[in-house]
N, C-alpha and C positions, 0 to 999 in steps of 0.2 A: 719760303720756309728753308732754312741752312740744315743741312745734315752732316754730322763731322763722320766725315769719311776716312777711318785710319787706319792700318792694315799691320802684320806685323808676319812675314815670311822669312822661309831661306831659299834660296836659288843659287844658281854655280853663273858664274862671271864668263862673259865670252866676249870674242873679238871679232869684229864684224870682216865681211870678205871682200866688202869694197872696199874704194879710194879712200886711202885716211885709216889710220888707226884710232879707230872708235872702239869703245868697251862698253859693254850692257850687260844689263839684266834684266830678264825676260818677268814680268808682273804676273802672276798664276791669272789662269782661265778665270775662275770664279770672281777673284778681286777687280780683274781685269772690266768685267759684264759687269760688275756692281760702281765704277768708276763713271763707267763709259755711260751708263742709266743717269747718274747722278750730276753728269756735267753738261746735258746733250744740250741742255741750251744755252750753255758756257761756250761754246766750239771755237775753237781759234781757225784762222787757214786750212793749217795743215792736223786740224784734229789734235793738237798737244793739250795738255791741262798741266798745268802748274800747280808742284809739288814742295813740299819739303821734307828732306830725306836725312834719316841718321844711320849711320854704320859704324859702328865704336864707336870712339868720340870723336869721330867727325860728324857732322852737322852742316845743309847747306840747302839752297833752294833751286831748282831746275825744274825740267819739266819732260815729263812720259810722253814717248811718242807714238802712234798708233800702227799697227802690224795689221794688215789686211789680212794678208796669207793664213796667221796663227788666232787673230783676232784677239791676242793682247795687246800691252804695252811692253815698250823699252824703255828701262831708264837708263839713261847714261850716265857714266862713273867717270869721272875724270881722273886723270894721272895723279893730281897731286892728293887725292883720297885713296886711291889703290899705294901709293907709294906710304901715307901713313898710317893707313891698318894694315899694309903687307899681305896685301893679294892680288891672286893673280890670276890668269885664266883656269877656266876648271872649277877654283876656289868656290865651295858654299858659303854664302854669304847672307849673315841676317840682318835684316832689312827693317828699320821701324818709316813708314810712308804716310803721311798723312797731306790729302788733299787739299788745295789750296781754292777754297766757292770762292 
């Protein structure tokens, strides 16, 4: 049975503290537990499910990674979408995510 799984949030954009300048955004609790239920026998490696994600009119496919600590997901933003919606760290950012079964 497929279930479309698609979410539509806003979250503020941060910069990670390790090696590499990585940029996310943090998946809320709730959606987060409803992803993680929905994919559990999808499970890659390292726990990621592959998404497709739109922020303005950008549009692209990636994939949420899983946070033990918080018990969400990350998604990561890349440069050349922060650089064409013009955001930046901090920035609340609205999110349309739909899951990819």
């Amino acid at each position: 049975m497929q279930h479309d799984l698609n979410f539509e949030f806003t979250a503020a954009l941060w910069k990670s503290t390790g090696q590499g300048a990585w940029y996310f955004i943090t998946v809320p609790v709730a959606a987060s537990e409803q992803i993680k239920f929905f994919t559990s026998v999808n499970k890659t490696a390292w726990g990621s499910v592959r998404v497709a994600v739109h922020i303005g009119q950008s549009q692209w496919n990636t994939s949420l990674f899983p946070d033990k600590k918080s018990g969400c997901y990350f998604l990561p933003i890349k440069a050349v979408v922060r650089k064409a919606e013009e955001i930046s760290t901090h920035d609340e950012v609205r999110i349309k995510l739909d899951v990819l079964i």
